[in-house]
DSSP file (Angstrom, degrees, kcal/mol; ACC not computed):
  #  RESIDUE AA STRUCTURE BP1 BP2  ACC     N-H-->O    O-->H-N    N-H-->O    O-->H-N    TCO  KAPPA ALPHA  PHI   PSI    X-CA   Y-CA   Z-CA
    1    1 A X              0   0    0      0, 0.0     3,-0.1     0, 0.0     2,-0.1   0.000 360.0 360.0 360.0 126.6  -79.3   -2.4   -2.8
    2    2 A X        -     0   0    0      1,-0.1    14,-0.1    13,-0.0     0, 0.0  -0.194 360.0 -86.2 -65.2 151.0  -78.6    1.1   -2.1
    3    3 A X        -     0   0    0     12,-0.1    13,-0.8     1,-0.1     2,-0.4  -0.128  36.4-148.4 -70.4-173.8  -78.7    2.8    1.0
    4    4 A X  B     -A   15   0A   0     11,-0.2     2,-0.3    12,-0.1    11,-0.2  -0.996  15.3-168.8-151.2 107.2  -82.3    4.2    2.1
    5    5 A X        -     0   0    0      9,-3.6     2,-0.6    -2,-0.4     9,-0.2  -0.630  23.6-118.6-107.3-175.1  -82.2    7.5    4.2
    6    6 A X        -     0   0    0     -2,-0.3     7,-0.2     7,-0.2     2,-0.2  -0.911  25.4-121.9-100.7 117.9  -85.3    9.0    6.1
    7    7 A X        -     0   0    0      5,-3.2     4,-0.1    -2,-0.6    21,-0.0  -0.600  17.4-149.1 -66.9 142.5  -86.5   13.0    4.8
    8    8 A X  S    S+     0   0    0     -2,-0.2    -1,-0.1     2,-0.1    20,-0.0   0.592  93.6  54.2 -74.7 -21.3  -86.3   15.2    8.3
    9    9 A X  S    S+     0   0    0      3,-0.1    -1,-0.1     1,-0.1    -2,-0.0   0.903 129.5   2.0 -96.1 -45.2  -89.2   17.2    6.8
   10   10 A X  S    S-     0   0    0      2,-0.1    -2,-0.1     1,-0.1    -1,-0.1   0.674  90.2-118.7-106.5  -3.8  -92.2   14.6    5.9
   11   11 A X        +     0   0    0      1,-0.2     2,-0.3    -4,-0.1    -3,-0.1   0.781  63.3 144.9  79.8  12.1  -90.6   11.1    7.1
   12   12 A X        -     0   0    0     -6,-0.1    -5,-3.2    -5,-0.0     2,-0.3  -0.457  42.0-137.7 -65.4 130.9  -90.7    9.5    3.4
   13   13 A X        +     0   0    0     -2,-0.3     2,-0.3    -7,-0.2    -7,-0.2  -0.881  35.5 148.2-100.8 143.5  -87.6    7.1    2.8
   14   14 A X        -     0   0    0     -2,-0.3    -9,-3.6    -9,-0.2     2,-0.8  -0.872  43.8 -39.8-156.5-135.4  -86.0    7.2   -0.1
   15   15 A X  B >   -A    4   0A   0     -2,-0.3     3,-3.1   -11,-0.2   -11,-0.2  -0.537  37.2-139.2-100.6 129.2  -82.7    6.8   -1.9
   16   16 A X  T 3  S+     0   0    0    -13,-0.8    15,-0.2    -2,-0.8   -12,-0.1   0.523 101.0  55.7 -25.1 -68.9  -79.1    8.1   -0.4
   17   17 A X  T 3  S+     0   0    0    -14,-0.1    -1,-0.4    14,-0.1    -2,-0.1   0.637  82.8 114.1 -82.5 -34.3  -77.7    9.4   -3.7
   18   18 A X    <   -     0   0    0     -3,-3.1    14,-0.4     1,-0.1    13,-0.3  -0.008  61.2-152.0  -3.2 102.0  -80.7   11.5   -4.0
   19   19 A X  S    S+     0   0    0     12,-0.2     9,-3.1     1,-0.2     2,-0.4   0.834  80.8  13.3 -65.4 -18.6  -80.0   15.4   -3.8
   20   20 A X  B    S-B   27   0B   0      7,-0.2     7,-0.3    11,-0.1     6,-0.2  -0.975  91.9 -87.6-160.4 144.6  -83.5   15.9   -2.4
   21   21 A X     >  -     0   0    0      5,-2.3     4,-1.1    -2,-0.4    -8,-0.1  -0.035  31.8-147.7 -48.7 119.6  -86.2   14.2   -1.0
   22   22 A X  T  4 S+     0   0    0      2,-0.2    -1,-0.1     1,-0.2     5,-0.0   0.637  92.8  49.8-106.3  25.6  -88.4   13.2   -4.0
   23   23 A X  T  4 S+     0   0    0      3,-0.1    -1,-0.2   -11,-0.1    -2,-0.1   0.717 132.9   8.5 -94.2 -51.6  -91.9   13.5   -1.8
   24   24 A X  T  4 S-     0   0    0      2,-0.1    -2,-0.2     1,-0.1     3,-0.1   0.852  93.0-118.6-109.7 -15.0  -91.2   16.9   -0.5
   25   25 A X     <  +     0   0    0     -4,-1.1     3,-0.1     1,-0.2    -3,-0.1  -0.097  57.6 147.4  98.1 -40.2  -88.1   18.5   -2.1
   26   26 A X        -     0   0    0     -6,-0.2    -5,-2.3     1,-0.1     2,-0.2   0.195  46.6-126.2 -44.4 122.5  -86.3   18.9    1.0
   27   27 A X  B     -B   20   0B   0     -7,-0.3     2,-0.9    -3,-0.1    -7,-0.2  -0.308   7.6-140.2 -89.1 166.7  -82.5   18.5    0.1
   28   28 A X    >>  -     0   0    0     -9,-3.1     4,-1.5     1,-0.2     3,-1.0  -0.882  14.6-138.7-120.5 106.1  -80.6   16.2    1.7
   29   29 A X  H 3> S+     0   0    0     -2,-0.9     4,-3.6     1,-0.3     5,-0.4   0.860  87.7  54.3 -55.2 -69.0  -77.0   17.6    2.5
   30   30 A X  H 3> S+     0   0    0      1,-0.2     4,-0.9     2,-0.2    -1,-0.3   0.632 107.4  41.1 -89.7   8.4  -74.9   15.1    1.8
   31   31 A X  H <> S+     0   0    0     -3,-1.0     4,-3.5   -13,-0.3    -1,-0.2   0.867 116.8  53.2 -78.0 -30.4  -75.6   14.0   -1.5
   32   32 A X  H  X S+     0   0    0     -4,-1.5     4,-3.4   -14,-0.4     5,-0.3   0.975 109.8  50.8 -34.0 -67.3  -75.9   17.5   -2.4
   33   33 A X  H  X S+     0   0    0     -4,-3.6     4,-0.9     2,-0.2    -1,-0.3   0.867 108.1  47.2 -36.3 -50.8  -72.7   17.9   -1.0
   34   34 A X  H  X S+     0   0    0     -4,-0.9     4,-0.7    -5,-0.4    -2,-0.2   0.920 113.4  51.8 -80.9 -44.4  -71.0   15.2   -2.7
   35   35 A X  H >X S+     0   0    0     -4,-3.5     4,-1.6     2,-0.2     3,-1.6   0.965 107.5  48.5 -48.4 -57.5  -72.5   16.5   -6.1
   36   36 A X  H 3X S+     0   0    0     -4,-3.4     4,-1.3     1,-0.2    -2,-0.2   0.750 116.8  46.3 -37.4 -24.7  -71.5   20.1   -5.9
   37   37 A X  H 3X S+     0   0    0     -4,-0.9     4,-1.0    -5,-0.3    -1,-0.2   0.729 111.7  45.4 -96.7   5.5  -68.0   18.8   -5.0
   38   38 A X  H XX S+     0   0    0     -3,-1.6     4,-1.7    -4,-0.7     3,-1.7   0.958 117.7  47.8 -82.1 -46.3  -67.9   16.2   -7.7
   39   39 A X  H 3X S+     0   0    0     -4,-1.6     4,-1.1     1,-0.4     5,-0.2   0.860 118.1  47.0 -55.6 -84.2  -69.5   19.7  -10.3
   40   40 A X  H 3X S+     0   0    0     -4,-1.3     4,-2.1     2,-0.3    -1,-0.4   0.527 109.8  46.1 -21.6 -52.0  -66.5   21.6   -8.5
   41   41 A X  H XX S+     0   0    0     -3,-1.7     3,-0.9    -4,-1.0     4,-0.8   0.978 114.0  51.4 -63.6 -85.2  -63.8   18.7   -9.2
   42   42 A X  H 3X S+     0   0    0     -4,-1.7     4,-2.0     1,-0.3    -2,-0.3   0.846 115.0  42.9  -6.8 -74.0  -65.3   18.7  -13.0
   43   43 A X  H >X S+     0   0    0     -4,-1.1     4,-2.0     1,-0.2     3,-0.9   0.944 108.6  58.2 -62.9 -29.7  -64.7   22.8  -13.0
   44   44 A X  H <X S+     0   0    0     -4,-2.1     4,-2.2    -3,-0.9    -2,-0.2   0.948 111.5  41.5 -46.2 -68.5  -61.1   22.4  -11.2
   45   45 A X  H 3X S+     0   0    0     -4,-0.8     4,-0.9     2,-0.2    -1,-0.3   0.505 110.8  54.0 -72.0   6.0  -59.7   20.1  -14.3
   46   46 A X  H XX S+     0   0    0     -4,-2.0     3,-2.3    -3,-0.9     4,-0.8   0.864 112.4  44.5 -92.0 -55.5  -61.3   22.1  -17.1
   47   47 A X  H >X S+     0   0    0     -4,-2.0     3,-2.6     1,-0.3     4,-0.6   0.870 108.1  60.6 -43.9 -59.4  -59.5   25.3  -15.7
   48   48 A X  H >X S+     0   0    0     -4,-2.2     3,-1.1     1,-0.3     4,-0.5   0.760 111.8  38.1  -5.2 -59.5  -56.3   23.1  -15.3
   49   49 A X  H << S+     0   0    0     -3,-2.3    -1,-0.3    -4,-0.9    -2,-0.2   0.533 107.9  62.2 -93.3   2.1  -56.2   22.5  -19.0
   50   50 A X  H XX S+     0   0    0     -3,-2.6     4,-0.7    -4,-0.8     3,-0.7   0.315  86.5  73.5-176.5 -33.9  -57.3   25.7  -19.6
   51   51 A X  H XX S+     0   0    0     -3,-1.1     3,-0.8    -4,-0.6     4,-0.7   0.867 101.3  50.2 -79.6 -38.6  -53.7   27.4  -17.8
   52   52 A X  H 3X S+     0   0    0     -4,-0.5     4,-0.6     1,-0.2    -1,-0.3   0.586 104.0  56.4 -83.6   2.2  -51.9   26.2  -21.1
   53   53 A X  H <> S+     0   0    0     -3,-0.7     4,-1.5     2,-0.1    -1,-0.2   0.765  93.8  73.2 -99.2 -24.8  -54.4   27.8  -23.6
   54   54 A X  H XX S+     0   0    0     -3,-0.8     4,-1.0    -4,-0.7     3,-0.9   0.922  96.2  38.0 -89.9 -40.5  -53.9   30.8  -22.2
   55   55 A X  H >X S+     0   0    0     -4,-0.7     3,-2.9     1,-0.2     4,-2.1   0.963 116.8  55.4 -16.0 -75.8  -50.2   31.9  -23.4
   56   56 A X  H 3X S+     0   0    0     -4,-0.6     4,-1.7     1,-0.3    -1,-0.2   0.619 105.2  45.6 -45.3 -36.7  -50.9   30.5  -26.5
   57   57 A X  H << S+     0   0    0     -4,-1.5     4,-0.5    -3,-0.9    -1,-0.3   0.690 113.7  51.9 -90.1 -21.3  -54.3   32.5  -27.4
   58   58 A X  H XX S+     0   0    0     -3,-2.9     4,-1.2    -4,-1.0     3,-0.7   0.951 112.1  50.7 -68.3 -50.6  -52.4   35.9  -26.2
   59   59 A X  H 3X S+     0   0    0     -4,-2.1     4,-1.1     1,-0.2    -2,-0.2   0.799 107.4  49.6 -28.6 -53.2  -49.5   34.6  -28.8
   60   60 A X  H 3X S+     0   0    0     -4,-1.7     4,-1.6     2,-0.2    -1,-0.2   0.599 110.8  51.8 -65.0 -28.0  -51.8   34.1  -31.4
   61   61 A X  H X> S+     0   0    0     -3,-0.7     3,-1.7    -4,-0.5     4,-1.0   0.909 114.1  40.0 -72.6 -87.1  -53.4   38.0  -30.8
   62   62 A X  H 3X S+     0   0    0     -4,-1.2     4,-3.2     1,-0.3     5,-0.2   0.719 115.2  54.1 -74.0 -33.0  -50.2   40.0  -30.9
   63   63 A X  H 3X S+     0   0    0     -4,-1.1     4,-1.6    -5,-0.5    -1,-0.3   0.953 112.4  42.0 -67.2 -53.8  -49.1   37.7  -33.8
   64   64 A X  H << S+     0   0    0     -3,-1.7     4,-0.3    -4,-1.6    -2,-0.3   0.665 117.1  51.0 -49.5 -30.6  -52.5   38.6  -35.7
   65   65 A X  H  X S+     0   0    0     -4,-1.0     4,-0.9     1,-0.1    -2,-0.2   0.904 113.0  42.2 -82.3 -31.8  -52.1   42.4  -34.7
   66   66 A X  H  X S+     0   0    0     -4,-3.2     4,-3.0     1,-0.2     3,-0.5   0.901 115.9  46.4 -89.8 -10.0  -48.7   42.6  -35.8
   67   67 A X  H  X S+     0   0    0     -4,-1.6     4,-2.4     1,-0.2    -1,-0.2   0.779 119.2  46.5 -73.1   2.7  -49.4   40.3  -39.6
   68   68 A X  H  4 S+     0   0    0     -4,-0.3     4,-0.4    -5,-0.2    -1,-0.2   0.742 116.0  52.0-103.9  -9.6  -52.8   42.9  -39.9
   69   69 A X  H  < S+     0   0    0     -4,-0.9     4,-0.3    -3,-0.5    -1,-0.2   0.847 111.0  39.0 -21.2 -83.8  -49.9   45.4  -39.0
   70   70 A X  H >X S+     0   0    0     -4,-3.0     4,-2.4     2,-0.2     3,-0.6   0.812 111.3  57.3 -59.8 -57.4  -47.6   44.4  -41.5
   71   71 A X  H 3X S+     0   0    0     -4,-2.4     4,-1.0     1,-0.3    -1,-0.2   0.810 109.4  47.3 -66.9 -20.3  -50.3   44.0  -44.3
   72   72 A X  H 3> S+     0   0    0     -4,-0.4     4,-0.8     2,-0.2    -1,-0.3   0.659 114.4  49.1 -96.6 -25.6  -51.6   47.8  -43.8
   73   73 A X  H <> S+     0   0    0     -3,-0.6     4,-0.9    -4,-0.3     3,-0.4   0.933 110.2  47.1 -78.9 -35.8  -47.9   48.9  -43.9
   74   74 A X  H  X S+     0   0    0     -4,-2.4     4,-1.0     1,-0.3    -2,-0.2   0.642 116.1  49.1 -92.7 -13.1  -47.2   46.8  -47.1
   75   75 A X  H  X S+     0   0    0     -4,-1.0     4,-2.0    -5,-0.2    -1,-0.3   0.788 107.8  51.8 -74.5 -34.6  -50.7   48.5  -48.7
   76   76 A X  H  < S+     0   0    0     -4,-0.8     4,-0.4    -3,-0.4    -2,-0.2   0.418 108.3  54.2-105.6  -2.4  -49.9   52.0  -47.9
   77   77 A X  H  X S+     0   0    0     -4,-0.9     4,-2.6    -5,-0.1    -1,-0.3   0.925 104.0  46.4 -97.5 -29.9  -47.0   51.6  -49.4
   78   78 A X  H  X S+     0   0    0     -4,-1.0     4,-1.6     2,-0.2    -2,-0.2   0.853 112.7  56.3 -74.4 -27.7  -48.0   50.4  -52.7
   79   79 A X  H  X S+     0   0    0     -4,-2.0     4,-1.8     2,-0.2     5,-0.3   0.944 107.8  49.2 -37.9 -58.5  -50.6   53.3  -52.6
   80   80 A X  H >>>S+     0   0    0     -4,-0.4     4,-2.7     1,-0.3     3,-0.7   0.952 112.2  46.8 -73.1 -46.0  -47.7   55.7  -52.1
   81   81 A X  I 3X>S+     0   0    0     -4,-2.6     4,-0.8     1,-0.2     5,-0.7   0.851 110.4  51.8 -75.6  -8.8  -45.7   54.2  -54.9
   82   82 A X  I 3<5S+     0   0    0     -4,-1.6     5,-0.4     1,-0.2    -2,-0.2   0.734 115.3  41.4 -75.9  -4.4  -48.5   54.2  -57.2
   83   83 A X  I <<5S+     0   0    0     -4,-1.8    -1,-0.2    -3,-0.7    -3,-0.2   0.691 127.4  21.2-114.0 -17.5  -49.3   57.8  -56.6
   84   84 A X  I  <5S+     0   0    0     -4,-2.7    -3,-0.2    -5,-0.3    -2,-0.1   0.358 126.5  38.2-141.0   7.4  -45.8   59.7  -56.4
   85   85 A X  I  X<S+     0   0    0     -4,-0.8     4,-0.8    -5,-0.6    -3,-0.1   0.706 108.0  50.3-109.3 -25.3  -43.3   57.4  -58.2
   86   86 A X  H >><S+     0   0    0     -5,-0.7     3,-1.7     2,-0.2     4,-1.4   0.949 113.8  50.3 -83.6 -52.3  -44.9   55.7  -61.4
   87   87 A X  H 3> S+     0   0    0     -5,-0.4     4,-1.4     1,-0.3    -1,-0.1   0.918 117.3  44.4 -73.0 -21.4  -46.3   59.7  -62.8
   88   88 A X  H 3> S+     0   0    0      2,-0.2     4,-1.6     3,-0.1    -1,-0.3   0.809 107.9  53.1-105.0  14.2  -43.0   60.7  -62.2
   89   89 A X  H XX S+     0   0    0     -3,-1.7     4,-1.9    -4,-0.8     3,-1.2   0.993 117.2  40.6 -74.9 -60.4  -41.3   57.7  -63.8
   90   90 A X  H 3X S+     0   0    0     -4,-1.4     4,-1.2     1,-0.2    -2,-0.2   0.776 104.8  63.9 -65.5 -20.3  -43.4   58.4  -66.9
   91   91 A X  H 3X S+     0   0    0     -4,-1.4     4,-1.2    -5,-0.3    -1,-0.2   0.787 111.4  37.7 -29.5 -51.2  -42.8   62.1  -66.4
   92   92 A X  H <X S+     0   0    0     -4,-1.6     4,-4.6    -3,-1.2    -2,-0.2   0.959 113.7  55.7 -78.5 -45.8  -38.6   61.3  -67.1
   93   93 A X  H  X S+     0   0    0     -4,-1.9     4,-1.7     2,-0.2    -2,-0.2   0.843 109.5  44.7 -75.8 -28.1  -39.4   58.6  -69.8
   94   94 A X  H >X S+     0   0    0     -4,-1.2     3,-1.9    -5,-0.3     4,-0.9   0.865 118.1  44.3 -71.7 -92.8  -41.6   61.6  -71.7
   95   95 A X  H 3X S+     0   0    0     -4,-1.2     4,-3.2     1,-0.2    -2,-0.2   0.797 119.9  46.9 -10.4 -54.6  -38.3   64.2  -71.1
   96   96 A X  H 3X S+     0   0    0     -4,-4.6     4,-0.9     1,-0.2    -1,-0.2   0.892 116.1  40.2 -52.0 -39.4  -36.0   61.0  -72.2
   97   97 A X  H XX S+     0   0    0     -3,-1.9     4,-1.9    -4,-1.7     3,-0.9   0.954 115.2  50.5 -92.9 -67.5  -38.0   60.2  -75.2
   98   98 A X  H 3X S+     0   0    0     -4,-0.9     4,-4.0     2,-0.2    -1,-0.2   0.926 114.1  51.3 -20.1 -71.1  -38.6   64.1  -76.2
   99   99 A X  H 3X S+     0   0    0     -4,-3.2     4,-2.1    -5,-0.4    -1,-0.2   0.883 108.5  47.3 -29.6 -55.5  -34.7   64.5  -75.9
  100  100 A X  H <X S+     0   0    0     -3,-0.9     4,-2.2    -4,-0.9     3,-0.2   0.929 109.6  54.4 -51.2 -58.6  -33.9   61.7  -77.9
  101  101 A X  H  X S+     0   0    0     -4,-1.9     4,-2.2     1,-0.3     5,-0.3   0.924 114.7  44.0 -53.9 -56.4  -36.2   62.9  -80.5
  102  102 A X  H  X S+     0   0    0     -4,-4.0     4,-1.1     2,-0.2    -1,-0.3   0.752 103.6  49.8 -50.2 -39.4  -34.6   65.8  -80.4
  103  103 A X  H  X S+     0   0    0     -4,-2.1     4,-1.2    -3,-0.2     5,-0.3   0.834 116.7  59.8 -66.0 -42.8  -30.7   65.5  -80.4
  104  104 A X  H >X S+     0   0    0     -4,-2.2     4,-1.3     1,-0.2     3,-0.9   0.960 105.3  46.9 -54.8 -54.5  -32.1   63.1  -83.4
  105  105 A X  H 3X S+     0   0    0     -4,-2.2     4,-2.2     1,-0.3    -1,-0.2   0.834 111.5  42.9 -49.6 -37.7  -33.5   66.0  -85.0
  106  106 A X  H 3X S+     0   0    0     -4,-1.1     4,-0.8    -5,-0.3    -1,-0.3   0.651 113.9  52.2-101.8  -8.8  -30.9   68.3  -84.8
  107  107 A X  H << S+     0   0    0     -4,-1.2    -2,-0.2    -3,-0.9    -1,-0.2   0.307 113.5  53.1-102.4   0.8  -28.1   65.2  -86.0
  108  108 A X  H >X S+     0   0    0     -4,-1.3     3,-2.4    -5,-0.3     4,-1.2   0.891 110.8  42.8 -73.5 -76.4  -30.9   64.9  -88.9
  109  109 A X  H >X S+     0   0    0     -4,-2.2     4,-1.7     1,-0.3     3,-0.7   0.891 111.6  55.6 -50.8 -50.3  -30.7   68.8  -89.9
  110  110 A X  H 3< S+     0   0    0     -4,-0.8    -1,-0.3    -5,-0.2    -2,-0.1   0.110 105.9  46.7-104.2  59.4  -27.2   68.8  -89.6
  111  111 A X  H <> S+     0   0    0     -3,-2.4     4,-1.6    -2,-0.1    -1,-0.2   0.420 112.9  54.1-100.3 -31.9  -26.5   65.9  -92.2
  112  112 A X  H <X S+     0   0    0     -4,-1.2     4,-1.8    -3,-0.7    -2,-0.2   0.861 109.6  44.5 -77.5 -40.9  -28.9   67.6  -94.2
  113  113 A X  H >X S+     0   0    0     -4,-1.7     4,-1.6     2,-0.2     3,-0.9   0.958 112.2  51.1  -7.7 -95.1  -26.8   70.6  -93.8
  114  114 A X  H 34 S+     0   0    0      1,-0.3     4,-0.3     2,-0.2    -2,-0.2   0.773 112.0  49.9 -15.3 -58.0  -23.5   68.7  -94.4
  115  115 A X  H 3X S+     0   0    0     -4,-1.6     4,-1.3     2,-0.2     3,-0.3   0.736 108.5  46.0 -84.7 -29.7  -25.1   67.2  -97.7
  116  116 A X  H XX S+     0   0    0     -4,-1.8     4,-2.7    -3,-0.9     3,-0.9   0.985 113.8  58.2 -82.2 -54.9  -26.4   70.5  -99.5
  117  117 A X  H 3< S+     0   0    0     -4,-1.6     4,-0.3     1,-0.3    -2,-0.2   0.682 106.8  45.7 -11.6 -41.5  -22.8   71.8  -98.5
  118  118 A X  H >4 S+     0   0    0     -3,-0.3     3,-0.7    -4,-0.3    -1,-0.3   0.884 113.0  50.3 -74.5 -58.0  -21.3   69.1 -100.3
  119  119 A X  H << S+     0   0    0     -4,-1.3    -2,-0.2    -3,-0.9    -3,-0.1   0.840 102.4  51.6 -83.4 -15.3  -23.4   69.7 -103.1
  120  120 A X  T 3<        0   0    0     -4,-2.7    -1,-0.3     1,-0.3    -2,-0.2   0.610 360.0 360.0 -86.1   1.9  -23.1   73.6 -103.7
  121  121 A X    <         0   0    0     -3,-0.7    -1,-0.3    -5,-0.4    -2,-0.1   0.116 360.0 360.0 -22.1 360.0  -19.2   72.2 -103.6
């Protein structure tokens, strides 16, 4: 059997572990007491575990700013080479190709050259 205190306000008995009287309301300090410090114990160890989390979850930010970092560099760069290296890579390959065609042209003409030479021979 549990202990049995008396409320100070209406004179009802009732049971110790009681935070408050449960005739009138009137609290009754020291279970009150001894719940808030148990609530209080309760918040102490969640903060405890709580001391290691906290490194870790700033690690995991700067680590996410620098890959979101990283990914914006590695975009604005392929932007930049599609937009001012590929047009002038086909830009030389047109010049090469034109060249070619040409120097072809002009070792065409003068075979043709060569061979009517030959023939008014």
């Amino acid at each position: 059997m549990s202990e049995m205190v008396k409320c100070p306000s209406c004179g009802a008995e009732f049971d110790a572990k009681l935070v408050r009287c449960p005739y009138c309301g009137t609290a009754y300090e020291p279970a009150a007491e001894e719940e808030y410090m148990g609530k209080l114990d309760d918040v102490h160890k969640e903060l405890k575990s709580h001391r290691n989390d906290a490194p870790n979850s700033a690690g995991k930010a700067v680590t996410k700013t620098i890959l979101i970092f990283v990914i914006a560099a590695a975009v604005l760069l392929a932007i930049g080479i599609c937009i001012f290296v590929l047009p002038s890579m086909r830009h030389k390959n047109r010049q090469d190709k034109e060249r070619a065609d040409y120097l072809q042209s002009i070792s065409v003409s003068g075979q043709d050259d060569d061979e009517s030479k030959e023939e008014e021979e």
